[in-house]
N, C-alpha and C positions, 0 to 999 in steps of 0.2 A: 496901400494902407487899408485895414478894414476897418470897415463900417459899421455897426450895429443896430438892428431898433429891434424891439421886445414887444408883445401883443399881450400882457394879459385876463384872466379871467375870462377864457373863452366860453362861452355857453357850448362847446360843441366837444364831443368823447374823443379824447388823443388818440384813440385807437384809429376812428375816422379820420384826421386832421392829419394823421401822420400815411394815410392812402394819399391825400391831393401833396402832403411837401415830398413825399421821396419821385412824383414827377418831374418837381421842378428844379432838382438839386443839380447843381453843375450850370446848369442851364445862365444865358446870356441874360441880363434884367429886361428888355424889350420882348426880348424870347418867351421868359418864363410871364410877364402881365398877360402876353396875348395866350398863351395857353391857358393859365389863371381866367381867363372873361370867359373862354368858352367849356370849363368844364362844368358838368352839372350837378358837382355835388356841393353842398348846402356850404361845405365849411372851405370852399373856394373862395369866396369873396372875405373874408376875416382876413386869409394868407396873401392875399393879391393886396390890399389895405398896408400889411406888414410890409411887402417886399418892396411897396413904392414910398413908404415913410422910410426905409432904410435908403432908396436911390434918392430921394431927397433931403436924406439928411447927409450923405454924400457929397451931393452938389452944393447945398446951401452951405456948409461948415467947413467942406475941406477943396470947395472950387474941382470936387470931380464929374467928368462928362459921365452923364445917364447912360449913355450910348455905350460905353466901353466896360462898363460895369457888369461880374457877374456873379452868381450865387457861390458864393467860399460854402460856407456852411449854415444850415438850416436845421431845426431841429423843434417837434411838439414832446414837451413836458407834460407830466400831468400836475394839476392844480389839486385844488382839496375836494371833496365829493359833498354835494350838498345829500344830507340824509332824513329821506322822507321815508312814510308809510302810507301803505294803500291797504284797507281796508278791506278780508274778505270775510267767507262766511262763518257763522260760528264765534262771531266773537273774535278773531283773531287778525294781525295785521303781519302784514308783508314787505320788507325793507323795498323802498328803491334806492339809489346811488345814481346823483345825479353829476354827472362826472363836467368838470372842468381842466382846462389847457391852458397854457404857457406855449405860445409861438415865439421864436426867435430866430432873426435871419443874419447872415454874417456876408457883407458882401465885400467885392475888392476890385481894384482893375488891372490887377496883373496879374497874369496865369503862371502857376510853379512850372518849370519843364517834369 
């Protein structure tokens, strides 16, 4: 049976967010937190947040073991772009695109052959 949980309004560019999930894809849920703790990139810890709200909503709702659980499917969306301007010379301003994510993780405890 899968499982779903959704992250929201991420502060962090899908272009980056989608570097740390295509690590973890496939991967066992145990498997993938402990590689999630040890990587160093910033939008590791948002995705490791998602993929243990999804193993505990697993366990608490549908009585599945943490343990046996792994990543079906994972995926960083893009959100809406906050849009600022930064100020240069002459009088004129320069767009920034402050870009936001959508994490969603699909987990399961049975592997397809």
């Amino acid at each position: 049976m899968e499982v779903r949980a959704t992250a929201k309004w991420l502060h962090h560019s899908p272009r980056k967010v989608r570097l740390v999930v295509d690590k973890v894809r496939g991967l066992p849920v145990p498997e993938a937190l402990a590689t999630l703790k040890l990587m160093p990139q910033a939008a590791a810890l948002p995705v490791w947040k998602v993929v243990k709200s999804a193993a505990a909503n697993a366990e608490n709702n549908f009585n599945m073991i943490p343990e046996d659980l792994y990543i079906k499917r994972i995926w960083a969306d893009d959100g809406p772009r906050l849009k600022r301007w930064n100020p240069v010379s002459r009088g004129r301003a320069h767009p920034i695109l402050k870009r936001l994510c959508h994490v969603t993780v699909v987990v399961d405890d049975e592997r397809e052959a």
